[in-house]
C-alpha positions as CSV (number, residue, x, y, z in Angstrom):
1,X,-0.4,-14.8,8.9
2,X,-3.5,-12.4,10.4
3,X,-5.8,-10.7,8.9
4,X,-5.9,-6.8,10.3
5,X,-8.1,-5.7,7.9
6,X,-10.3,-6.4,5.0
7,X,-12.6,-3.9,3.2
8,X,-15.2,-6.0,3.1
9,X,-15.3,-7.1,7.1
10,X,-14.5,-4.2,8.5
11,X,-15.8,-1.2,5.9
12,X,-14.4,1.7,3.6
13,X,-12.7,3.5,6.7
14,X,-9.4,4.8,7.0
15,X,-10.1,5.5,10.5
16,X,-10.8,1.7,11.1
17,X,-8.1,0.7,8.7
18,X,-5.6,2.4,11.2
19,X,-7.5,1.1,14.5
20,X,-7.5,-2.8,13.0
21,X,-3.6,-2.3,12.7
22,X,-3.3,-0.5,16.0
23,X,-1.9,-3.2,18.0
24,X,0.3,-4.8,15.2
25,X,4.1,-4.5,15.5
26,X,4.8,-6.8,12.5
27,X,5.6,-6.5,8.5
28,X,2.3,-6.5,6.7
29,X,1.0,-7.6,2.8
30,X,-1.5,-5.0,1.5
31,X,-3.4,-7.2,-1.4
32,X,-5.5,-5.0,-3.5
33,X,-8.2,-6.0,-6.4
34,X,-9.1,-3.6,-8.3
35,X,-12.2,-2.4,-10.6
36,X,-9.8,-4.2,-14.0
37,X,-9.3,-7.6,-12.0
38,X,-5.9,-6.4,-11.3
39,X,-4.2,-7.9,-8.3
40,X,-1.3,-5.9,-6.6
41,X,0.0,-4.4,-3.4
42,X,2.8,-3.7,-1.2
43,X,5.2,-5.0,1.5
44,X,5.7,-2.9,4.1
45,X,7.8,-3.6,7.1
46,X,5.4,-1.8,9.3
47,X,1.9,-0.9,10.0
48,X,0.6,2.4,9.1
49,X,0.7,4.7,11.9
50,X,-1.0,7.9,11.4
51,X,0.1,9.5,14.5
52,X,3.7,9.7,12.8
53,X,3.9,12.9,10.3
54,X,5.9,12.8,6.8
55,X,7.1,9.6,5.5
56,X,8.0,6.3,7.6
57,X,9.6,2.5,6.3
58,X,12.7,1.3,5.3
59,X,14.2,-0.2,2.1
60,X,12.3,-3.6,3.2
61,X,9.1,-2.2,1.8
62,X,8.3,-2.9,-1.8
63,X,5.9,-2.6,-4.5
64,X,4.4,-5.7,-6.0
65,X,1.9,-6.6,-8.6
66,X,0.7,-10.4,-10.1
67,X,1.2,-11.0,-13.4
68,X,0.8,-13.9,-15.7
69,X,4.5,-15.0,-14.6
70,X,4.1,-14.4,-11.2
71,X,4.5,-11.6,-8.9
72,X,6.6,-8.7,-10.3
73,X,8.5,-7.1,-7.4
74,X,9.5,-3.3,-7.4
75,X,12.2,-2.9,-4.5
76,X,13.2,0.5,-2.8
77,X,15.6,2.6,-5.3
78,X,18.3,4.7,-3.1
79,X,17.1,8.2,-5.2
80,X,14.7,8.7,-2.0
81,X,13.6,7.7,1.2
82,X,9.7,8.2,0.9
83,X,8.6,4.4,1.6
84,X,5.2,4.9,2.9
85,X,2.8,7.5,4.5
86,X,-0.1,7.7,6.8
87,X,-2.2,10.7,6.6
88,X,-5.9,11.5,7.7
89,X,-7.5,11.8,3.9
90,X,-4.9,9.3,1.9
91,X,-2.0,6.3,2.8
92,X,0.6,6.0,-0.1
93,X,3.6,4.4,-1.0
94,X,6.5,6.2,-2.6
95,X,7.0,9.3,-4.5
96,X,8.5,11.4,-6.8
97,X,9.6,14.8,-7.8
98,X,6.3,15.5,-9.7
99,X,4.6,14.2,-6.5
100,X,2.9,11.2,-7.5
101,X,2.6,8.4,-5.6
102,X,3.4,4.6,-6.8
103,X,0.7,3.8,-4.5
104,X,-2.2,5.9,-3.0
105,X,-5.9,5.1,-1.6
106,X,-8.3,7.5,-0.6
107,X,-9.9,8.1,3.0
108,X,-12.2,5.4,1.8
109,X,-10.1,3.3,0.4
110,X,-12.2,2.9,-2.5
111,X,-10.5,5.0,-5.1
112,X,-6.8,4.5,-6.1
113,X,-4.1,6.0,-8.1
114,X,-0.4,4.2,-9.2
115,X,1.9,5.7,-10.9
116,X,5.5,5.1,-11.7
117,X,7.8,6.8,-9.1
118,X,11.9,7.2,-7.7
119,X,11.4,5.3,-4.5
120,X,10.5,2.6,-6.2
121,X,10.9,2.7,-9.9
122,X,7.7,1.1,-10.6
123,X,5.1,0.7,-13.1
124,X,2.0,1.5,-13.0
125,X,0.5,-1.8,-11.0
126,X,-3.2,-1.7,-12.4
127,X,-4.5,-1.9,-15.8
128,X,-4.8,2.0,-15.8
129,X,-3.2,4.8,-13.9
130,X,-7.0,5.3,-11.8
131,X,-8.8,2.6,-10.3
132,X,-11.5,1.8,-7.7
133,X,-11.0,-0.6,-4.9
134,X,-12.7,-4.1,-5.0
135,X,-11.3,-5.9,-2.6
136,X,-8.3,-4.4,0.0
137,X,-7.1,-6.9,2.7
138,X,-3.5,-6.0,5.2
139,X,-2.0,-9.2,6.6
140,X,0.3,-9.3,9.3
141,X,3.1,-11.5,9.3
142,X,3.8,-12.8,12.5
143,X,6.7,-14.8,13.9
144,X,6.2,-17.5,16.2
């Protein structure tokens, strides 16, 4: 495991989110905390790359929050193939017709939206549909 980015090390930056995973070519964990205490995130089996336009992953990535039972995993549906994107102003996970994202953080990666979606079929993962960022860290899992 690596550490390619934290919010607290490296700053609310999208830019240097995308530059800290710049030289990754492995799955990654994105762990967020939110403003509720909430713990969640998602698997995805590649870095964001912001240089690719539209929609990139496979049916490896998955939604995940923690729950008092453990981690409640919400796998790729077959409905779509909108696993993850990497834009200038946003990244987000999944989508659906009414174009909401199960996952989506702002340029600053501060302020966050979930809501339930068809790539996914997830729930909401934090307490409530908005939240703000406490904590945001990507890890790299690496194979040695």
């Amino acid at each position: 495991w690596y550490l390619e980015y934290s919010l607290s090390e490296h700053g609310s930056s999208l830019t240097t989110f995308y530059e800290c995973q710049m030289d990754c070519d492995s799955p990654i964990i994105m762990v967020i905390t939110d403003c509720y205490g909430e713990v969640f995130g998602a698997y995805l089996n590649e870095p964001f790359n912001p240089t690719i336009n539209g929609f990139t992953g496979n049916r490896e990535c998955f939604l995940w929050k923690k729950t008092e039972e453990g981690l409640k995993i919400f796998r790729a549906s077959t409905i779509n193939e909108y696993f993850m994107m990497a834009d200038q102003d946003f990244i987000a996970m999944g989508v659906d017709k009414k174009g909401v994202f199960g996952l989506f953080l702002d340029s600053m990666l501060l302020n966050g939206e979930s809501s339930p979606c068809d790539t996914y079929l997830n729930e909401v993962l934090s307490a409530k549909k908005r939240f703000e960022c406490t904590s945001l860290e990507v890890w790299s899992v690496q194979y040695e």
